[in-house]
N, C-alpha and C positions, 0 to 999 in steps of 0.2 A: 758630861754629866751635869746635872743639874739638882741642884739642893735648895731646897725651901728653910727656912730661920724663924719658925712660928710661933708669933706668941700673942697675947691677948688684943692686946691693939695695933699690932703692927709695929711697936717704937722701942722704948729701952730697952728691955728683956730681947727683942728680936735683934737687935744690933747687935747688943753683947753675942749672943750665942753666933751672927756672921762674922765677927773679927775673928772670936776662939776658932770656930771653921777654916778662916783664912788661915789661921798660926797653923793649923794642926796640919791642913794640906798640905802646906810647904814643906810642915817635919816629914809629911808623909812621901812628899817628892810628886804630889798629886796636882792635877788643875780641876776645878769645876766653877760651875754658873752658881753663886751664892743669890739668890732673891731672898727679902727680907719680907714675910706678909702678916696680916691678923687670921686669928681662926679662921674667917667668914670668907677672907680671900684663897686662902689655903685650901679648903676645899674645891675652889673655883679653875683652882690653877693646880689642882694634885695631879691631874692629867697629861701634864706637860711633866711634871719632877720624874726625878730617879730617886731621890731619898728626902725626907722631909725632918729637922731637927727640931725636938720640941719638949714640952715637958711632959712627967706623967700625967698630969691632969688633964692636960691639953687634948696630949695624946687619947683619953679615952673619947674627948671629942671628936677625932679623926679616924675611929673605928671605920674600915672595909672601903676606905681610899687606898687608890697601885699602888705608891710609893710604900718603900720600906720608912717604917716610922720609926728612929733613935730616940729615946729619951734619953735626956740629960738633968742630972739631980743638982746639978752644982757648975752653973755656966761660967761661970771663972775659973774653973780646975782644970786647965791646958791638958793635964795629963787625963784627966778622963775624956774629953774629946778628942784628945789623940787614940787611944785605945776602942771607944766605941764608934767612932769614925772609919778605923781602920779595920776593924771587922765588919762592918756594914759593907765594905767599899771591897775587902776580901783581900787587905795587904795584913803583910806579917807585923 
């Protein structure tokens, strides 16, 4: 599986939101390909993802790319990426 970490330019916001992925996978007992992109590469590379994390905002930017698109409100809140992760991904 392959997961996109999207955010405005590519950098802190996108980091953050791949390490909370990394944590939550692990709770989840999951493995995936984390890449970290800006919107503009995001689009470029939605072809290749399975799920792309991002924000609402972001997200209305990514309207009618494959990947399942997760918004996340609060990229520091472990437990919300564990929960929306885990329903994306279709574990309990």
């Amino acid at each position: 599986m392959k997961i996109l970490a999207v955010c405005g330019m590519g950098l802190g916001s996108g980091l953050i939101l791949r390490m909370q992925a990394e944590k939550a996978l692990k709770e989840l007992g999951l493995q995936a390909d984390l890449e970290v992109a800006d919107i503009g590469t995001a689009r470029a590379l939605a072809s290749t993802a399975d799920l792309i994390l991002t924000s609402e905002e972001l997200a209305q930017q990514l309207v009618g790319v494959k990947p399942r698109i997760v918004t996340i409100s609060n990229f520091i809140d472990l437990r919300e990426m564990v929960e929306k992760l885990g329903a994306a991904i279709g574990t309990p």
